[in-house]
C-alpha angles and dihedrals in degrees: 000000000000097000089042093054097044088049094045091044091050092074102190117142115240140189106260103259118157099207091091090060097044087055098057086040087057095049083048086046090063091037086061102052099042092059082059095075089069090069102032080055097047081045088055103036080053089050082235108157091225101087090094087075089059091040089059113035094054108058083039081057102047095043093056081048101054094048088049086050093059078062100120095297102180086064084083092079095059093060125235136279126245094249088050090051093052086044097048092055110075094017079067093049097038092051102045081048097057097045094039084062100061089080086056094043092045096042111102084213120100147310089347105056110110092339104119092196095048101046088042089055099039089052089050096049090060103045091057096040094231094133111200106136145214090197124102125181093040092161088068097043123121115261101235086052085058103038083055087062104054092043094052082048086051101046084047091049089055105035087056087055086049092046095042096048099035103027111028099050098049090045089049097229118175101340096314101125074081085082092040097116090042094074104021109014104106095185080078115084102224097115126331093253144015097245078059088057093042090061104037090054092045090050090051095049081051099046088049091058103046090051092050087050093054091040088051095048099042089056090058109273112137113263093254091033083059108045081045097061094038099058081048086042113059087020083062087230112134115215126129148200087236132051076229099059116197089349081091088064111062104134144063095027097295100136085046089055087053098051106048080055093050094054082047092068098048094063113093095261092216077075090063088051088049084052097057087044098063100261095131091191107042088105091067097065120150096254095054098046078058106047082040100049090045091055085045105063093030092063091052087048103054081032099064086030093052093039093043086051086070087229097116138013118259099267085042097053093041087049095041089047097039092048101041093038089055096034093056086029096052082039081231083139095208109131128188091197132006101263094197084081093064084076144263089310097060099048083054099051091047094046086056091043091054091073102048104074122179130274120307117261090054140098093254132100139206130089093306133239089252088068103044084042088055096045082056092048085057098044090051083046090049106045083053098054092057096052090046108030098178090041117110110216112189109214120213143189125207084328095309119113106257096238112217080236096063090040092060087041087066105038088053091044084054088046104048091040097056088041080051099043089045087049101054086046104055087042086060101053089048081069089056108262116141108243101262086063098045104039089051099046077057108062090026082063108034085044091047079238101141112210121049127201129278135047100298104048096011119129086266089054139029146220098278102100085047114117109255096244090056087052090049080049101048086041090054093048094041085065094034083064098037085062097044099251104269091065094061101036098048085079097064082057110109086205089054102067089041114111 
């Protein structure tokens, strides 16, 4: 995060050379494969064969690195230009996904092994901690095929925040130069300087994980079962030690832990780092009363209409409610029950809660609460101004002046992710999957959400029975979302690769 925020900051134009990307890709590459020797360790400890996966992959993965990382480095300290940034994005992500994949091709467990479009999905998935998966039998998986998983999910959770916080303000993506002075504007006392902020928001992503670990153990989850869930948890991954998620965790207060993590990661995470500094109220913030009061009245919502139905007693509706709303809201994935079964009301309150998401800054995906709290800003703007046509109505933000710049940031956001979303769905069915299916593997990939809606890649199945060319789709529009869209499609644009 630190070296992103100083190039983009340094604002200086550049010719478009790729030897300064390569270069970071290459110091990502080793980072990489240095984090595979968890797994190839916990494999071994375990006397699991698949160790070799791990043996293999890593030292595949550093030595590409290393050879990326001879690119030119001493461009660096002349900063990047606007077209390498956007480069540098998804080739980081693409590239941490694929050879994140080759555990899962070289392992001898399950729908990845020596499948390239499994494996490929299932990395990406991760990654982007989307968390829909290919892989069935999970209570029988080898731990170091799990604990892959989770990491990939972690690193994913963290490199969003970074890129949320350093890259999508300073590119000005879908009304996040909003945020701009949040991450690089030094006149803010948040820290004296962004590496401060890289590693305060890095100790507290650590610090979260380590305490949902302990919550989670101390109310009775086995000690792997737990780490694992606590690196999916506060990361708003998704994926899980069981096929039956947290509906193998029904006792001793373990859906409420998670719940109180997941909510954790949905908070912009510059507003821990405000905390820590002294400020008592940063956590209020205007993004989170809202996030906070939507969930709010959702849950009672789902709650009196779950307990009136007659289906469930009063504590099991407000925890089935509570636990499955944040989990889809937060686009965490995880499911206790499979809440298509509470009837035609409910599949269609959860499809319009996939596409909220929670606030930026945080691990969580979707379209965001700013936005929607901006399109309301300008609703509210707009209705005035018929009724008083000569009436000048200022529009703010968080007591920030809402810029015009940032307002069309956010309509076209809203419009190219809908033309997006129709099209993945229409493509989709085009593959032959009835709508339910496809409507909802749209938004639960574009959104980072995980599981979709229907008997097939509903919250009691998974992705596995899906065609291949509708995973390389789903893969392809997991990472379009996690970047927020613009970042990756500015590289299908001609006038984009012309000097």
């Amino acid at each position: 995060m630190t070296a992103l925020s100083s190039l983009l900051d340094s604002g200086e134009r550049r010719t478009f050379d790729v030897s300064p990307v390569l270069h970071l890709i290459g110091l990502l590459m080793i980072a990489v494969g240095s984090l595979m020797t968890l797994p190839l360790l916990v494999d071994i400890f375990a006397g699991n064969s698949d160790w070799v996966a791990f043996a293999l992959s890593s030292p595949l993965c550093i030595f590409i690195g290393l050879l990326f990382r001879r690119a030119s480095p001493e461009d660096l300290a002349r900063g990047m230009s606007v077209r390498q940034s956007f480069l540098l994005t998804p080739l980081a992500w693409l590239t941490a996904v694929t050879f994140g994949a080759l555990p899962f091709f070289m392992t001898d467990f399950g729908e990845t092994s020596g499948n390239i479009t499994n494996a490929f999905f299932e990395s990406m998935s991760g990654l982007t901690t989307t968390g829909a998966t290919v892989v069935t039998n999970l209570d029988s998986a080898p731990p170091g095929f799990l604990l892959w998983r989770a990491l990939l999910q972690w690193v994913g959770g963290i490199g969003i925040i970074a890129t949320a916080i350093a890259v999508l303000p300073a590119l000005g993506i879908g009304g996040m130069q909003l945020f701009r002075t949040e991450s690089s504007d030094r006149s803010e006392k948040v820290m004296p300087r962004v590496r401060h902020i890289a590693s305060a928001v890095g100790s507290v992503y650590i610090v979260l994980t380590a305490l949902a670990a302990i919550a989670y153990w101390l109310a009775a989850m086995a000690p792997f079962d737990a780490i694992v869930h606590a690196l999916t948890t506060v990361a708003t991954g998704g994926f899980s030690t069981s096929d039956r998620s947290f509906g193998a965790w029904s006792d001793n207060g373990i859906q409420w832990i998670a719940i109180l993590f997941m909510l954790s990661g949905s908070v912009p995470f510059v507003l821990y780092v405000r905390l820590i500094a002294g400020d008592r109220k940063s956590l209020w913030d205007t993004q989170v009363k809202t996030f906070l009061g939507f969930l709010a009245v959702t849950i009672v919502c789902a709650t009196l209409y779950l307990f009136l139905s007659g289906r469930f007693g009063l504590w099991d509706a407000l925890r089935l409610s509570a636990f499955n709303i944040v989990s889809v809201v937060t686009t965490t994935g995880y499911a206790t029950t499979d809440y298509t079964l509470w009837g035609g009301a409910a599949v269609g309150v959860f499809f319009g809660l996939a596409f909220v998401g929670g606030c930026t800054g945080s691990t969580t995906g979707g379209i965001k609460i700013f936005r929607f709290e901006v399109l309301w800003k300008l609703l509210q703007s707009h209705f005035r101004s018929l009724l008083y046509p000569r009436g000048v109505f200022p529009r703010s933000y968080a007591g920030r002046p809402l810029g015009e710049d940032v307002a069309v940031s956010v309509i076209v956001f809203f419009a190219i992710f809908f033309v997006c979303y129709s099209m993945v769905t229409i493509a989709l069915m085009a593959m032959g999957l009835d709508f339910l299916t496809s409507a909802s593997g749209a938004v639960s990939a574009l959104a980072n959400v995980g599981p979709g809606l229907g008997d097939q890649i509903g919250p009691a199945g998974n992705f596995s029975g899906l065609p291949a060319a509708a995973k390389w789709l789903l893969s392809f529009s997991m990472l379009l979302g996690r970047l927020e869209l613009f970042t990756v499609l500015m590289l299908f644009l001609p006038s984009f690769w012309k000097k």
